[in-house]
C-alpha positions as protocol buffer text, in pm:
chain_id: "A"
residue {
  index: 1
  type: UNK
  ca { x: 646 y: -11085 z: 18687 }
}
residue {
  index: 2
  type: UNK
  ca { x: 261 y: -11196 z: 18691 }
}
residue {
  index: 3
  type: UNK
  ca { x: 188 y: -11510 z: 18867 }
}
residue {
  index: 4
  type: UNK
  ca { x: 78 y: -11748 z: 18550 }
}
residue {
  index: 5
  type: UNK
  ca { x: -215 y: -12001 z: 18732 }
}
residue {
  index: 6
  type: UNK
  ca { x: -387 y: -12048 z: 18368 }
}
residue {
  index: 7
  type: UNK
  ca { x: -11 y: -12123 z: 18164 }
}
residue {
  index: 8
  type: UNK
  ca { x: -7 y: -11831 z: 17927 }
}
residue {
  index: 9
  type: UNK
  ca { x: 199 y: -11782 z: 17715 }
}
residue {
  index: 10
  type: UNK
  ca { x: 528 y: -11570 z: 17793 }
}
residue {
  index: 11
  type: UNK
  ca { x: 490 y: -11276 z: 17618 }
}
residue {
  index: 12
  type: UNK
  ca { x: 678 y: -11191 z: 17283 }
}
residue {
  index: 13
  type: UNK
  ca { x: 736 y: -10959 z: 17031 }
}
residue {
  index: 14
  type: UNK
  ca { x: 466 y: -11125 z: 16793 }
}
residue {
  index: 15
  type: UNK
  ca { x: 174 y: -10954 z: 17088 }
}
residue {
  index: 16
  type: UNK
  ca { x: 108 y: -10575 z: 17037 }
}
residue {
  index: 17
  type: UNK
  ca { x: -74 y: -10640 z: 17337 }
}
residue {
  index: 18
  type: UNK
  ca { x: -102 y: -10770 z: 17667 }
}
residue {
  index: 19
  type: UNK
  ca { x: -425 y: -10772 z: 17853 }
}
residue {
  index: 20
  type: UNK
  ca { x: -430 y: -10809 z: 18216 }
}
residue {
  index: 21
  type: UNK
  ca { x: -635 y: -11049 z: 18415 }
}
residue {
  index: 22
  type: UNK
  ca { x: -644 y: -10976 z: 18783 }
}
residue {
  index: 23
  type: UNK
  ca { x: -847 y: -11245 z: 18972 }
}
residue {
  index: 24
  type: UNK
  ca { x: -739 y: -11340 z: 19351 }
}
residue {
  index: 25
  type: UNK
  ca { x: -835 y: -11710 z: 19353 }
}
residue {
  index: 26
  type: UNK
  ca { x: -530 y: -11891 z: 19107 }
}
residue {
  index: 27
  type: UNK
  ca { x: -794 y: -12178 z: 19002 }
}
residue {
  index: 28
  type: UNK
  ca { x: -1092 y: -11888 z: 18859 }
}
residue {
  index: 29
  type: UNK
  ca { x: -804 y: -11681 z: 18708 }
}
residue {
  index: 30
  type: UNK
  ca { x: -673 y: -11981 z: 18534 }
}
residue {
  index: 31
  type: UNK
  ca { x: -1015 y: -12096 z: 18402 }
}
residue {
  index: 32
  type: UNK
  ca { x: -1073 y: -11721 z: 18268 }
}
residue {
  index: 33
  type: UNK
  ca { x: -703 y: -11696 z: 18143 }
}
residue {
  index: 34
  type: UNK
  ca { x: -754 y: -11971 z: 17937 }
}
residue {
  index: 35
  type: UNK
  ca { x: -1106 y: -11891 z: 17781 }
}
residue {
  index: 36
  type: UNK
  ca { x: -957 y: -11528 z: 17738 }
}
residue {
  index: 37
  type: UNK
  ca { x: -721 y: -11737 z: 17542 }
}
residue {
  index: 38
  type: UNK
  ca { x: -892 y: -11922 z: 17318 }
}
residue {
  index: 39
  type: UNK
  ca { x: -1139 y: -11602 z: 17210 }
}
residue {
  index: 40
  type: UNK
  ca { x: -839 y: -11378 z: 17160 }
}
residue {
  index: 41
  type: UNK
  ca { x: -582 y: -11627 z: 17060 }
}
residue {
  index: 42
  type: UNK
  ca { x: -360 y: -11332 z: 16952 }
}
residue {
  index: 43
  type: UNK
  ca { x: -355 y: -11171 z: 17217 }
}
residue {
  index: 44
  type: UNK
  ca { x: -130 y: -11250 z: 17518 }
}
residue {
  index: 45
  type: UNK
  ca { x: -320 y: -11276 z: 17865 }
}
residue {
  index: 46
  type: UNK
  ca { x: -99 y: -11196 z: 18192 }
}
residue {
  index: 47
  type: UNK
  ca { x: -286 y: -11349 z: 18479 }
}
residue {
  index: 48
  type: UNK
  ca { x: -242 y: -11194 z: 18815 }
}
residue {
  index: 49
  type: UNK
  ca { x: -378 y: -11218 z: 19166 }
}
residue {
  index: 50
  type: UNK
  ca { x: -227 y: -10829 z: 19180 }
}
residue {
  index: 51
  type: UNK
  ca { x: -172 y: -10530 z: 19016 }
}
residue {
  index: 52
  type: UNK
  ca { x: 141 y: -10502 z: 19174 }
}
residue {
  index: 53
  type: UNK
  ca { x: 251 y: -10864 z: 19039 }
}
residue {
  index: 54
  type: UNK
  ca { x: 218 y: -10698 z: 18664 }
}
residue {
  index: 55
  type: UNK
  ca { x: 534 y: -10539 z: 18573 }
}
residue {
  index: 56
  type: UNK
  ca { x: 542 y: -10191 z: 18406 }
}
residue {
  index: 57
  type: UNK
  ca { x: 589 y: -10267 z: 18083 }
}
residue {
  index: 58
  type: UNK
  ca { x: 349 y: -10544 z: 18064 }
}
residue {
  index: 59
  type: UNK
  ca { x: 101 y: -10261 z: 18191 }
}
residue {
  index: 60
  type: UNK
  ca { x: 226 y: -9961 z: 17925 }
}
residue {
  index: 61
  type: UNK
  ca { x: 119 y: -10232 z: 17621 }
}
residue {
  index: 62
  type: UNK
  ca { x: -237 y: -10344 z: 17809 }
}
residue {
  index: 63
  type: UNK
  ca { x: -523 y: -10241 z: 17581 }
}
residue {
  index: 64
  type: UNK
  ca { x: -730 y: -10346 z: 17909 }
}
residue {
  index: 65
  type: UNK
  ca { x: -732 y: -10426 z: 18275 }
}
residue {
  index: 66
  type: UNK
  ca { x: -976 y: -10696 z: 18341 }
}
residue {
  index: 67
  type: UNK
  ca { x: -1105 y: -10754 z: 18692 }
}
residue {
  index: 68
  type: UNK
  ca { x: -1231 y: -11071 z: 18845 }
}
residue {
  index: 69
  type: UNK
  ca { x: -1450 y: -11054 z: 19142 }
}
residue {
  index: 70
  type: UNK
  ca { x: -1700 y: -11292 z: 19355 }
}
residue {
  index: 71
  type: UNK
  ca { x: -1819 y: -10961 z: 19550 }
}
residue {
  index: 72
  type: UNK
  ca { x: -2181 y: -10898 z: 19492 }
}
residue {
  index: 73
  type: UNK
  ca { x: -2145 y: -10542 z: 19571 }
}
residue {
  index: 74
  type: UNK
  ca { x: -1808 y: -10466 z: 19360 }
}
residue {
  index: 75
  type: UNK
  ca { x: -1796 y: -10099 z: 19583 }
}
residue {
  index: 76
  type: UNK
  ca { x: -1777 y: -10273 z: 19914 }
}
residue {
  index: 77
  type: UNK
  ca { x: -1499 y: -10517 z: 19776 }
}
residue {
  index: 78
  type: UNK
  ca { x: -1156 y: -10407 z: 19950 }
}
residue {
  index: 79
  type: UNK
  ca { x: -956 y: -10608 z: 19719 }
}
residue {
  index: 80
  type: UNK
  ca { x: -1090 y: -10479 z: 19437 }
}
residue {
  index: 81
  type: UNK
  ca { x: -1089 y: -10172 z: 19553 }
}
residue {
  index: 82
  type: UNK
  ca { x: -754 y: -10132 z: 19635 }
}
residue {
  index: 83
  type: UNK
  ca { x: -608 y: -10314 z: 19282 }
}
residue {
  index: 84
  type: UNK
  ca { x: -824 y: -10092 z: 19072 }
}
residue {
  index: 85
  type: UNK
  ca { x: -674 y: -9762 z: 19269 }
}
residue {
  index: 86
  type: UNK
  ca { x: -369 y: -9937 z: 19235 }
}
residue {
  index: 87
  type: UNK
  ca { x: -384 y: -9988 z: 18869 }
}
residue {
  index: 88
  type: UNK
  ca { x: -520 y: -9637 z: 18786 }
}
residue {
  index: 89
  type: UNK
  ca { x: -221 y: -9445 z: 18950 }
}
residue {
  index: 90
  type: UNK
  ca { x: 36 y: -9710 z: 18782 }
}
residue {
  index: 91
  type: UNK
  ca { x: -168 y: -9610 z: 18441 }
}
residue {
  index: 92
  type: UNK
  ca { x: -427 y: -9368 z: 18400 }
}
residue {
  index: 93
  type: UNK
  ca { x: -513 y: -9421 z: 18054 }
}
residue {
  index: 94
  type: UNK
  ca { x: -609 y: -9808 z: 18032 }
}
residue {
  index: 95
  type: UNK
  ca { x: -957 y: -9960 z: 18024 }
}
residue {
  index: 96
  type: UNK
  ca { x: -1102 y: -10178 z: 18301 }
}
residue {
  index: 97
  type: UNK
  ca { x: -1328 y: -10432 z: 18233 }
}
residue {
  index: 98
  type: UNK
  ca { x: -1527 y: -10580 z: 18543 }
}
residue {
  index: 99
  type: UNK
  ca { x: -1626 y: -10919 z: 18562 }
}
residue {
  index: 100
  type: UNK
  ca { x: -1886 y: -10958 z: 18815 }
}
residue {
  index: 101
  type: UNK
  ca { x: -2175 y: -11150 z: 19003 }
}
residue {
  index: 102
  type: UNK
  ca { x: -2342 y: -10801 z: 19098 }
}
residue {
  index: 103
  type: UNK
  ca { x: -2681 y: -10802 z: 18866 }
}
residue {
  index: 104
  type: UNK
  ca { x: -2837 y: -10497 z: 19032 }
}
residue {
  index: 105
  type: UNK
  ca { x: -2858 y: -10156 z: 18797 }
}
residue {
  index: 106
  type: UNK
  ca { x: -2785 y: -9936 z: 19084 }
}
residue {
  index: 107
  type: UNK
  ca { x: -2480 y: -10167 z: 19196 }
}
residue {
  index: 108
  type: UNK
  ca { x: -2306 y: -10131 z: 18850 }
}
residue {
  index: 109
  type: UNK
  ca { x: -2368 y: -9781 z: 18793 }
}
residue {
  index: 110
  type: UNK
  ca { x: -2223 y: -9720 z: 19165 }
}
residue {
  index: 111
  type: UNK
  ca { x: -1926 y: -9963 z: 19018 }
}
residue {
  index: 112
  type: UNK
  ca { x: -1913 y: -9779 z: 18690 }
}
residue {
  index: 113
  type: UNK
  ca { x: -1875 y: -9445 z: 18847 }
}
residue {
  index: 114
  type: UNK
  ca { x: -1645 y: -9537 z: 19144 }
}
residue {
  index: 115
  type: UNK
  ca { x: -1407 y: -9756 z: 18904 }
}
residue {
  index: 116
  type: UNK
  ca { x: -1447 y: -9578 z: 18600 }
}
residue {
  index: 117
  type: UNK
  ca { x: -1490 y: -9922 z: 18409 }
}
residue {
  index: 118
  type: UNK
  ca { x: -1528 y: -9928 z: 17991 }
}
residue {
  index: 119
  type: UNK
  ca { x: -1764 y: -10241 z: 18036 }
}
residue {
  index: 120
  type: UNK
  ca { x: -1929 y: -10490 z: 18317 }
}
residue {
  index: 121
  type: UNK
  ca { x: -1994 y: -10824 z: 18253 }
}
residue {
  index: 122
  type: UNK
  ca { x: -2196 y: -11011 z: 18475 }
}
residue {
  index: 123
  type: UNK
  ca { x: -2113 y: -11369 z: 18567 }
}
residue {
  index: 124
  type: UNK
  ca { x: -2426 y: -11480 z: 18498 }
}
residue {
  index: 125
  type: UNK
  ca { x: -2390 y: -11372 z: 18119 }
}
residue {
  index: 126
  type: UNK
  ca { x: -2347 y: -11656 z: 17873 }
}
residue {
  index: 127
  type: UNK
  ca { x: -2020 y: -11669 z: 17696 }
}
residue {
  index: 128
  type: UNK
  ca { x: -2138 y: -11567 z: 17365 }
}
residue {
  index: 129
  type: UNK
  ca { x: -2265 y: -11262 z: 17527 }
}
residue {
  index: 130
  type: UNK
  ca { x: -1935 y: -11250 z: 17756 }
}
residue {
  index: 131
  type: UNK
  ca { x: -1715 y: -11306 z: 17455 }
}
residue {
  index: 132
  type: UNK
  ca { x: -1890 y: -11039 z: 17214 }
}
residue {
  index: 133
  type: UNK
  ca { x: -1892 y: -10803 z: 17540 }
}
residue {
  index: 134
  type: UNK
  ca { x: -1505 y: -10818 z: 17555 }
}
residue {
  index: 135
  type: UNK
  ca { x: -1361 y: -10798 z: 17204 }
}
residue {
  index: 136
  type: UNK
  ca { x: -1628 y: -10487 z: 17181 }
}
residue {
  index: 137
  type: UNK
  ca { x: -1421 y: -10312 z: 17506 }
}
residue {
  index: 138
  type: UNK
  ca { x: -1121 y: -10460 z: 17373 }
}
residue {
  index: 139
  type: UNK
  ca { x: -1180 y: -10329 z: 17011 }
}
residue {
  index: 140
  type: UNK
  ca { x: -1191 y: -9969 z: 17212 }
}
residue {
  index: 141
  type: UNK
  ca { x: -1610 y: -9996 z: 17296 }
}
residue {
  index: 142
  type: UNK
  ca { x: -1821 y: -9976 z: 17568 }
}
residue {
  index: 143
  type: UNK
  ca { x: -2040 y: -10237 z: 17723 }
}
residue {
  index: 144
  type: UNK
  ca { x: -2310 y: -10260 z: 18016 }
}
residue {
  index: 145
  type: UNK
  ca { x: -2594 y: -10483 z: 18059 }
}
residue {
  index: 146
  type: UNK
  ca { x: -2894 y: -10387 z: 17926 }
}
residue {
  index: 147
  type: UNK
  ca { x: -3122 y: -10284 z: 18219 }
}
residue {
  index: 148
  type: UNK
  ca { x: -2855 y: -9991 z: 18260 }
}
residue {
  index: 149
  type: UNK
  ca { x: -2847 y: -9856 z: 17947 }
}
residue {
  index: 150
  type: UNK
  ca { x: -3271 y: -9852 z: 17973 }
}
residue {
  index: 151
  type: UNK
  ca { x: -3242 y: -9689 z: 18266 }
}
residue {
  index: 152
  type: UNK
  ca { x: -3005 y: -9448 z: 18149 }
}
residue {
  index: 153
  type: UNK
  ca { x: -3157 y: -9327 z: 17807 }
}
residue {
  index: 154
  type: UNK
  ca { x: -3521 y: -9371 z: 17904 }
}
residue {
  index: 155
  type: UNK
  ca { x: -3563 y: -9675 z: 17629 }
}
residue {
  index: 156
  type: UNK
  ca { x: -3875 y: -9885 z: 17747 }
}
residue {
  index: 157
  type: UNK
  ca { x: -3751 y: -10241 z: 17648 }
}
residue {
  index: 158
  type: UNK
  ca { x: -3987 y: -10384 z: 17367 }
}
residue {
  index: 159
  type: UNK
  ca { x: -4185 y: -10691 z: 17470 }
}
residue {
  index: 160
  type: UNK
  ca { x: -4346 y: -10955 z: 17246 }
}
């Protein structure tokens, strides 16, 4: 079973879901656990510091994987690397969601195509911005910051 650092709840049959917070440092995951908690109070957050912590059933009901990292290159990041590897051949089908200090475009599309992510958040984002971000990747969206998508349809942003 998941190491708990944020005091979830223990899951129940009340939860059609369970997403799963991976985060290495016990006092970060517990800080996101519980703000994951109080946006998505009906939802039941596993915290991790593994993949391999998160047992397979817990995984089969995950709507999404969410990463935690401090790396500000997310590619170069062997821990991260490794759980999101992991992760995919334990489930192929889930959606990862990667929180992140990386603000570069070129870093998260690298991420984006390397990790196959549904959504980046940066670190820097406010937490309207974070929250709205993750119930639209949770609700089965996509989400990257907005000097990617420019980049990636051509849009010139519009300035006052």
């Amino acid at each position: 079973m998941a190491d708990d650092p944020g005091g979830s709840r223990p899951p129940s049959r009340q939860w059609m879901s369970a997403e799963t917070v991976i985060e290495r440092r016990a006092l970060i995951a517990g800080g996101v656990g519980r703000w994951f908690r109080s946006i998505t109070p009906e939802l039941c957050a596993i915290l991790a510091t593994s993949i391999g912590d998160v047992s397979n059933d817990l995984l089969r009901r995950a709507s999404a994987t969410i990463f935690v990292t401090d790396a500000v290159v997310p590619i170069q990041d062997e821990w991260l690397c490794n759980e999101v590897m992991a992760a995919r051949t334990r489930r192929e089908q889930v959606r990862f969601v990667l929180f992140a200090d990386a603000a570069g475009t070129r870093l998260v599309e690298e991420a984006t195509r390397q990790f196959l992510i549904s959504g980046y958040i940066p670190t820097s984002s406010s937490l309207e911005l974070a929250v709205t971000a993750l119930r639209l990747i949770l609700a089965g969206g996509r989400y990257f910051p907005k000097a990617r998508q420019e980049r990636a349809t051509g849009e010139i942003p519009q300035r006052a």
